[in-house]
N, CA, C and O atoms as CSV, one atom per row, in Angstrom:
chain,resi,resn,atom,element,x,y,z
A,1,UNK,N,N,11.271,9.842,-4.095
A,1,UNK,CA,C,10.188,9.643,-3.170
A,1,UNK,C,C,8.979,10.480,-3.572
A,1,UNK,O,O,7.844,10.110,-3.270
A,2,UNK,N,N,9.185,11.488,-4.181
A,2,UNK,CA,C,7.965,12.504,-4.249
A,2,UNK,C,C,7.016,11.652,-5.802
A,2,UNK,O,O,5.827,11.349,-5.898
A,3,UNK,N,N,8.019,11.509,-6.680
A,3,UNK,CA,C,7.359,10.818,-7.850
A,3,UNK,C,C,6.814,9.239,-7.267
A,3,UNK,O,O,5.943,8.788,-8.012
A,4,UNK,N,N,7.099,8.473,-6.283
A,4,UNK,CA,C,6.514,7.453,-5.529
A,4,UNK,C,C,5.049,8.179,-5.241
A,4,UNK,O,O,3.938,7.888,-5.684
A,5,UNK,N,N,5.415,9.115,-4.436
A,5,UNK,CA,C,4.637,9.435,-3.599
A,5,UNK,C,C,2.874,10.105,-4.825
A,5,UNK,O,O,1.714,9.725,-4.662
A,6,UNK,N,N,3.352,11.049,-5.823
A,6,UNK,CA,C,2.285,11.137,-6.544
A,6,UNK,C,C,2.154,9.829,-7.463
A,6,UNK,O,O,1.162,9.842,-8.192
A,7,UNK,N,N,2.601,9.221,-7.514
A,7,UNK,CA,C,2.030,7.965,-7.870
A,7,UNK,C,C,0.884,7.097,-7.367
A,7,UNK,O,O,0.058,6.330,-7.861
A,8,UNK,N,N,1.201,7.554,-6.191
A,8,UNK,CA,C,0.748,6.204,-5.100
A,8,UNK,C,C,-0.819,7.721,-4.826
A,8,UNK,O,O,-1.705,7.269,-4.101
A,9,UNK,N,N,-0.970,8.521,-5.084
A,9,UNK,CA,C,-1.784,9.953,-4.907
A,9,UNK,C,C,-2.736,9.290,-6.205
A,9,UNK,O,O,-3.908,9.138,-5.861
A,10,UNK,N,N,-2.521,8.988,-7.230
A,10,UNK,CA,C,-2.980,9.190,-8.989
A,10,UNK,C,C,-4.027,7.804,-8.488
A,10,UNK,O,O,-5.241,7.754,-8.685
A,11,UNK,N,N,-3.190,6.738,-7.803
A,11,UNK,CA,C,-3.455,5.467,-7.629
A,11,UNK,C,C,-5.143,5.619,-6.946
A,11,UNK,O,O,-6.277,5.305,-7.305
A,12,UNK,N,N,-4.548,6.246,-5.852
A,12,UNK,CA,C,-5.675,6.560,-4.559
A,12,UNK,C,C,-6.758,7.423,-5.541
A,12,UNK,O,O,-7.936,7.150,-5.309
A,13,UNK,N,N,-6.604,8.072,-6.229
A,13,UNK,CA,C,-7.973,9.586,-6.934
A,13,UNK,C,C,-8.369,8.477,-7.522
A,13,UNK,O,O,-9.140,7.674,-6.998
A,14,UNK,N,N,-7.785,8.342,-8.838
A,14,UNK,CA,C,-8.436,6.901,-9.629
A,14,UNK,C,C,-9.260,5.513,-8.841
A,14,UNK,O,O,-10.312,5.020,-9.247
A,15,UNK,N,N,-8.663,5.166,-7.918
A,15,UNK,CA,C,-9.578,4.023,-7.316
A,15,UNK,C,C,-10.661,4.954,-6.273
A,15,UNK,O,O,-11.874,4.896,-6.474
A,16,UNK,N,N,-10.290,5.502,-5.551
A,16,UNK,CA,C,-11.622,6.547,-4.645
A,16,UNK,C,C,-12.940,6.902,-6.091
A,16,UNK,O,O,-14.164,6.893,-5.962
A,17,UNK,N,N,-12.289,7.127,-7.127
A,17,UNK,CA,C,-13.485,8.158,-8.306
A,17,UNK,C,C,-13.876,6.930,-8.620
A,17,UNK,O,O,-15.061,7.059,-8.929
A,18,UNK,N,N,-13.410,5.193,-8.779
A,18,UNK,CA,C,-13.951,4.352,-9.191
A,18,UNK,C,C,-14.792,3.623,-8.542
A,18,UNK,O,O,-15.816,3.251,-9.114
A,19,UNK,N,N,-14.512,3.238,-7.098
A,19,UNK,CA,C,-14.880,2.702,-6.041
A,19,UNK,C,C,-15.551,3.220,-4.994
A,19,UNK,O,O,-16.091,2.455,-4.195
A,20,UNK,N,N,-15.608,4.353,-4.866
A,20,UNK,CA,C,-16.191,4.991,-3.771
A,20,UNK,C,C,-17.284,5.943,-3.910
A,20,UNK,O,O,-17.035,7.145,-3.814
A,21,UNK,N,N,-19.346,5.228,-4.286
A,21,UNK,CA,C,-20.102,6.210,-4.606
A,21,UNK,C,C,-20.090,7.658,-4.193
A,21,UNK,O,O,-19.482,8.025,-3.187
A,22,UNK,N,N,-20.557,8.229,-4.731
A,22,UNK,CA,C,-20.807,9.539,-3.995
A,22,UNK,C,C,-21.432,9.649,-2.807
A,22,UNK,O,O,-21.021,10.191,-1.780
A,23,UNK,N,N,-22.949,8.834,-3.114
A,23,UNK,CA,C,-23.628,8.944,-1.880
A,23,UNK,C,C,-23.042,8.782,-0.320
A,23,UNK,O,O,-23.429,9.337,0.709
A,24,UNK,N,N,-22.027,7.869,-0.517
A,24,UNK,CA,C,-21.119,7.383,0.905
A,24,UNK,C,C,-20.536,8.428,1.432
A,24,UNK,O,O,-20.695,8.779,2.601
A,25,UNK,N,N,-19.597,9.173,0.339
A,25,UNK,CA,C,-19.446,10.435,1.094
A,25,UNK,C,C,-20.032,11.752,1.359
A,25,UNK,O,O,-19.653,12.475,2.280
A,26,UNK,N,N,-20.854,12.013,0.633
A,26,UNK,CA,C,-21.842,12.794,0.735
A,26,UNK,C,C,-22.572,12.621,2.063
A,26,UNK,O,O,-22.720,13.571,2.831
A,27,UNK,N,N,-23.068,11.275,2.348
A,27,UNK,CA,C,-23.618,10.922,3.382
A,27,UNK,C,C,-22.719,11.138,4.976
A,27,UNK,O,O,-23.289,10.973,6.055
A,28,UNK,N,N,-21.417,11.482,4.868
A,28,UNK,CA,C,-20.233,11.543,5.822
A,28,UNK,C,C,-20.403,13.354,6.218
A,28,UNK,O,O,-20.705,13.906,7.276
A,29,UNK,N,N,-19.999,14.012,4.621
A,29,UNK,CA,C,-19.639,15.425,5.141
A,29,UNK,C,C,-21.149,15.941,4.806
A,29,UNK,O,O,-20.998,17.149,4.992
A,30,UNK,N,N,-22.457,15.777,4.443
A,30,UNK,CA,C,-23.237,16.327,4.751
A,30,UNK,C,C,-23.183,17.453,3.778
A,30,UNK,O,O,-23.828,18.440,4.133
A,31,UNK,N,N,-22.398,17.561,2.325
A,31,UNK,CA,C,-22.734,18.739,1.441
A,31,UNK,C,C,-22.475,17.832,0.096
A,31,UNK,O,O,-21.778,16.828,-0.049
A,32,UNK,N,N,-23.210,18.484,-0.741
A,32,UNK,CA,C,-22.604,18.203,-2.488
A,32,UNK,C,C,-20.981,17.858,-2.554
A,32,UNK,O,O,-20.073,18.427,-1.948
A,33,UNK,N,N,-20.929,17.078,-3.205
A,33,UNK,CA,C,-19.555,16.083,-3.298
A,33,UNK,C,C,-19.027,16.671,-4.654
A,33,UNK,O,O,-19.823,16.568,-5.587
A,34,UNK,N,N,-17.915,17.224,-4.904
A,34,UNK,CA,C,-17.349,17.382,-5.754
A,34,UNK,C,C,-16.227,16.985,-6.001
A,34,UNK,O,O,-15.478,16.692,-5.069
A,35,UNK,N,N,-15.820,16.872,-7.316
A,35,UNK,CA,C,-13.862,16.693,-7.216
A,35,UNK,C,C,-12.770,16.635,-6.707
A,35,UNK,O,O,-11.854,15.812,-6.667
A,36,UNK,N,N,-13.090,18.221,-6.073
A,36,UNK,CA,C,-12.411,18.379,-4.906
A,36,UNK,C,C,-12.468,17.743,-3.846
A,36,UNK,O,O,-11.493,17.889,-3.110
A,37,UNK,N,N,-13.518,16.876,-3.390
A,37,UNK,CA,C,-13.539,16.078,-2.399
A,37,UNK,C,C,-13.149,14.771,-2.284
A,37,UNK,O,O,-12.961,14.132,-1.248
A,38,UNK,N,N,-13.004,14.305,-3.798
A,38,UNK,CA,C,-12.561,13.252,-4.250
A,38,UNK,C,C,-10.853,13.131,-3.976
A,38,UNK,O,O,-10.418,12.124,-3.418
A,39,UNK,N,N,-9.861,14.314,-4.445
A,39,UNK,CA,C,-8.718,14.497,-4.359
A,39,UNK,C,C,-8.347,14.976,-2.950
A,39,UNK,O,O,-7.190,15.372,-2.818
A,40,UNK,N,N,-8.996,14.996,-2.085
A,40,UNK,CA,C,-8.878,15.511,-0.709
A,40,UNK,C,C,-9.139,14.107,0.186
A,40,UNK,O,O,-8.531,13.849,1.225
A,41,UNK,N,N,-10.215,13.214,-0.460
A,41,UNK,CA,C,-9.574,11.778,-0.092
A,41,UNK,C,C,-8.486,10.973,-0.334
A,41,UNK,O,O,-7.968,10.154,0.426
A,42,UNK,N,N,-8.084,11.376,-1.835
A,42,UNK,CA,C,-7.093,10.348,-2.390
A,42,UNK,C,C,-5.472,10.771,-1.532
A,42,UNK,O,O,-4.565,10.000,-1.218
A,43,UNK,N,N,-5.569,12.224,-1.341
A,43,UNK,CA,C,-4.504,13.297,-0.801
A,43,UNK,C,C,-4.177,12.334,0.764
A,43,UNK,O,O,-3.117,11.770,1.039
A,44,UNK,N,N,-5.071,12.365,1.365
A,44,UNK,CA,C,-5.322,11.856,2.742
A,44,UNK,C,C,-4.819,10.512,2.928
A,44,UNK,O,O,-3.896,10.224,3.690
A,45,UNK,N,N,-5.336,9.862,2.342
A,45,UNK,CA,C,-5.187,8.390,1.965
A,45,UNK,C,C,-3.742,8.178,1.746
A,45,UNK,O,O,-3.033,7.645,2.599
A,46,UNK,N,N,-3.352,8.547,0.731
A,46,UNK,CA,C,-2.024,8.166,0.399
A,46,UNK,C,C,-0.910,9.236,1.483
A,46,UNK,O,O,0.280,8.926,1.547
A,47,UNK,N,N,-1.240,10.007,1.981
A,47,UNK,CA,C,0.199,10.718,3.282
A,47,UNK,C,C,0.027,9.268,4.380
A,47,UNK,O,O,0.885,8.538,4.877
A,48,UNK,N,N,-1.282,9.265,4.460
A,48,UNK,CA,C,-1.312,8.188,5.894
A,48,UNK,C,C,-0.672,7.158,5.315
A,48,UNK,O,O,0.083,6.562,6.084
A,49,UNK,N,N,-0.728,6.699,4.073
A,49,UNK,CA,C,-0.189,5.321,3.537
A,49,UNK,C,C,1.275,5.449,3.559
A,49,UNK,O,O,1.867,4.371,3.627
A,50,UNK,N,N,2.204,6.804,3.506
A,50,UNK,CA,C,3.484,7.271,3.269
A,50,UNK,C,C,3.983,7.075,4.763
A,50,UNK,O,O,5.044,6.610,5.179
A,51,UNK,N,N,2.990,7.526,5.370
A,51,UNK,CA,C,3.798,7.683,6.960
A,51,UNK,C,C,3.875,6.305,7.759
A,51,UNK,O,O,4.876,6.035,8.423
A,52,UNK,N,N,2.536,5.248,7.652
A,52,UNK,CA,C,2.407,4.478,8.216
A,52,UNK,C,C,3.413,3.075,7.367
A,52,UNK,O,O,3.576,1.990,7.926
A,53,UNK,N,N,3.906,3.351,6.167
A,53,UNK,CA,C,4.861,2.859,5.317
A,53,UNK,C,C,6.853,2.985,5.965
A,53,UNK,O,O,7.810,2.214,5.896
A,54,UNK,N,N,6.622,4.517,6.597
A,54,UNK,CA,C,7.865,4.705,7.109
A,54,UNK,C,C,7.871,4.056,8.026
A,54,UNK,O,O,8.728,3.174,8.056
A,55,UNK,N,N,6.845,4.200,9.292
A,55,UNK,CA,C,6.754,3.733,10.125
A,55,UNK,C,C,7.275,2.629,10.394
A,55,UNK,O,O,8.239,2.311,11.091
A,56,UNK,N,N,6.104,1.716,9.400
A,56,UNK,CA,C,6.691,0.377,9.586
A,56,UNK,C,C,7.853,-0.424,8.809
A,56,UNK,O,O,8.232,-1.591,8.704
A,57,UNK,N,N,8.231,0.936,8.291
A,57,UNK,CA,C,9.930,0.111,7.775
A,57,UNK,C,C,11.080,0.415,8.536
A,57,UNK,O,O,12.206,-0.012,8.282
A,58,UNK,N,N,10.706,1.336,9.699
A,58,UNK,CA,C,11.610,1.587,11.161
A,58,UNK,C,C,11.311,0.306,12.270
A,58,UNK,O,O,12.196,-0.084,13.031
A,59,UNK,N,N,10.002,-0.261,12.250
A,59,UNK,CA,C,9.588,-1.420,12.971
A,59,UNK,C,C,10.782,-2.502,12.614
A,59,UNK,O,O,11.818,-2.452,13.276
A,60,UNK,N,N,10.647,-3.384,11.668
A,60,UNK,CA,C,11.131,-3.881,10.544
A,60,UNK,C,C,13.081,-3.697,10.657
A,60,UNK,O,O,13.708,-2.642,10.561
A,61,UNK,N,N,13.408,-4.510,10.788
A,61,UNK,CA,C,14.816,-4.940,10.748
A,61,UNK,C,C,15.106,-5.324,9.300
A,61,UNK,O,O,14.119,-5.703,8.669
A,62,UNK,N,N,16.618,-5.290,8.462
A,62,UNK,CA,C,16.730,-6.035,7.262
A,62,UNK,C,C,16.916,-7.486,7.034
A,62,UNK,O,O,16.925,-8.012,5.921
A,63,UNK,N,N,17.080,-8.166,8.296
A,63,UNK,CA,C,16.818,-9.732,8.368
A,63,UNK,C,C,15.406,-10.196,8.891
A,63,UNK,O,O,15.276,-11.363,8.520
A,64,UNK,N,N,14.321,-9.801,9.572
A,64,UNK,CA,C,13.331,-9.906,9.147
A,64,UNK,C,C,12.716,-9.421,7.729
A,64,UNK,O,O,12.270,-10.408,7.143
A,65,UNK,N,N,12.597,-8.602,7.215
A,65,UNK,CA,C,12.456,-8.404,5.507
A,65,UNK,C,C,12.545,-9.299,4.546
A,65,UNK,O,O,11.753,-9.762,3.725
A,66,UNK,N,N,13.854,-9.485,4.843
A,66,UNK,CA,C,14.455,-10.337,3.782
A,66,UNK,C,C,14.224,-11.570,4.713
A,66,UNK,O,O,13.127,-11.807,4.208
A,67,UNK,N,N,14.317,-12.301,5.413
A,67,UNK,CA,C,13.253,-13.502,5.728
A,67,UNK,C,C,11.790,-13.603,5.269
A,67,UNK,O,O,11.490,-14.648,4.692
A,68,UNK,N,N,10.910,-12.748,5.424
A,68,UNK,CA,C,9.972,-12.557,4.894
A,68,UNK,C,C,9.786,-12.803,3.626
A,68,UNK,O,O,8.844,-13.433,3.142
A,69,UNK,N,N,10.813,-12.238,2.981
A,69,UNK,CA,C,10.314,-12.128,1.233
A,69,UNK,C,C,10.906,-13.196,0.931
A,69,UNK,O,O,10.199,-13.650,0.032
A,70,UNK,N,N,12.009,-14.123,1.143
A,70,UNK,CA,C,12.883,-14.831,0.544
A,70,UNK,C,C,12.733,-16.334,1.663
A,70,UNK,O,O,13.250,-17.329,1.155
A,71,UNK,N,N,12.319,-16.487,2.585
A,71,UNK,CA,C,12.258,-17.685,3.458
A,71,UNK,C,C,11.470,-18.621,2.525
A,71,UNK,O,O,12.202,-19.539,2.153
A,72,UNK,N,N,10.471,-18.685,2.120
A,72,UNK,CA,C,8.951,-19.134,2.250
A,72,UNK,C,C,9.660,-19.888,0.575
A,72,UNK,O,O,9.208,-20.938,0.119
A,73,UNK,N,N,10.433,-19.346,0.107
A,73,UNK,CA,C,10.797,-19.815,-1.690
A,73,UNK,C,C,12.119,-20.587,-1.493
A,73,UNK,O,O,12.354,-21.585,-2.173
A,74,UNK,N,N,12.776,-20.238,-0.785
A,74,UNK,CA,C,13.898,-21.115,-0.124
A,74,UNK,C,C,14.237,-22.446,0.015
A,74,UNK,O,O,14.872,-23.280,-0.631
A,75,UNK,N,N,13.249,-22.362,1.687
A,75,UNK,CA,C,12.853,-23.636,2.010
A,75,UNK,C,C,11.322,-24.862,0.832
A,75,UNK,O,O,10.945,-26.033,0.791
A,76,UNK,N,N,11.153,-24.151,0.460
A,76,UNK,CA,C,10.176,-24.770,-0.798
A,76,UNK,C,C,11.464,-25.465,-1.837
A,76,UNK,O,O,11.349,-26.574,-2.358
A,77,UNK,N,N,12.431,-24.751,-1.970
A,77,UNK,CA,C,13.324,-25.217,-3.119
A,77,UNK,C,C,14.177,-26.104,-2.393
A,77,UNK,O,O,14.393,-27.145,-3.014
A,78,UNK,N,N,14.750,-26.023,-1.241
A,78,UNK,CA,C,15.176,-27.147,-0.214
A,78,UNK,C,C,14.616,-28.316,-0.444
A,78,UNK,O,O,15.195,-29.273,-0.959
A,79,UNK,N,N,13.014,-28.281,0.071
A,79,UNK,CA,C,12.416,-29.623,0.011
A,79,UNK,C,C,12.272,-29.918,-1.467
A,79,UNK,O,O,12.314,-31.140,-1.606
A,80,UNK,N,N,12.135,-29.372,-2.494
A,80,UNK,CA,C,12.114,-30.224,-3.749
A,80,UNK,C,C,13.027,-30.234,-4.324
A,80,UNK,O,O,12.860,-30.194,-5.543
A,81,UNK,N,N,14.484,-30.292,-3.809
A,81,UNK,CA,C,15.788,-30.923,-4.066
A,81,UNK,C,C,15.957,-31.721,-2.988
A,81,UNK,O,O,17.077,-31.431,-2.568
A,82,UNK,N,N,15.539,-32.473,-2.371
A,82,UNK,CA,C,15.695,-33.365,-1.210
A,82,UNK,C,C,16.574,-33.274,-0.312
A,82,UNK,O,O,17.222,-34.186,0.202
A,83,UNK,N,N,16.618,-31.896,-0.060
A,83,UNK,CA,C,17.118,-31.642,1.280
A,83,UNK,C,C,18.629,-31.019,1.212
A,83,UNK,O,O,19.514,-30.897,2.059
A,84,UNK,N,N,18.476,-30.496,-0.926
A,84,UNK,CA,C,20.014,-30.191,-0.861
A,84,UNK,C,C,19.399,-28.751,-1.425
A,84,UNK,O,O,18.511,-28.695,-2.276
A,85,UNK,N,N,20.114,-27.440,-0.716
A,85,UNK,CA,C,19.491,-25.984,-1.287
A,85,UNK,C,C,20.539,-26.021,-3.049
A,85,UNK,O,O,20.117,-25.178,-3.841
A,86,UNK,N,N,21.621,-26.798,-3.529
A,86,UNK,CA,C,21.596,-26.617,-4.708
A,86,UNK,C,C,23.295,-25.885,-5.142
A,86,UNK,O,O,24.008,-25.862,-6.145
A,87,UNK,N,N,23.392,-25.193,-3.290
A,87,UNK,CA,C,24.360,-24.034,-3.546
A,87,UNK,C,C,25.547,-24.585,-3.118
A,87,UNK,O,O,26.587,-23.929,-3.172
């Protein structure tokens, strides 16, 4: 989880330093924008993304999930075997 977790950290610095002018945040906290402010977004970003990730995988049952990911390719392969799943 922790190597997830700085992953998903590297993800957030890299797209914030690519995507996100300075001026925008500068314009937020009201001082010179440095590095450090850059990794103090990406830091932020990705805990809320960790927690609101747990969160909603406590929401989340394992037969909704797996309905989710696997329904939608299923029934697609149903109807283009005419109504036979094959199995």
């Amino acid at each position: 989880m922790i190597t997830l977790y700085a992953v998903l950290f590297v993800v957030y610095a890299l797209g914030t330093a690519v995507f996100v002018p300075t001026s925008v945040i500068g314009g937020q906290l009201e001082h010179a924008i440095g590095f450090g402010d850059y990794l103090e977004l990406a830091w932020l970003t990705a805990s809320v993304s960790l927690v609101g990730g747990a969160l909603g995988s406590l929401v989340e049952g394992d037969d909704s999930v797996r309905n989710a990911a696997y329904r939608a390719y299923a029934d697609e392969r149903i109807e283009r075997n005419g109504g036979s799943d094959g199995g």
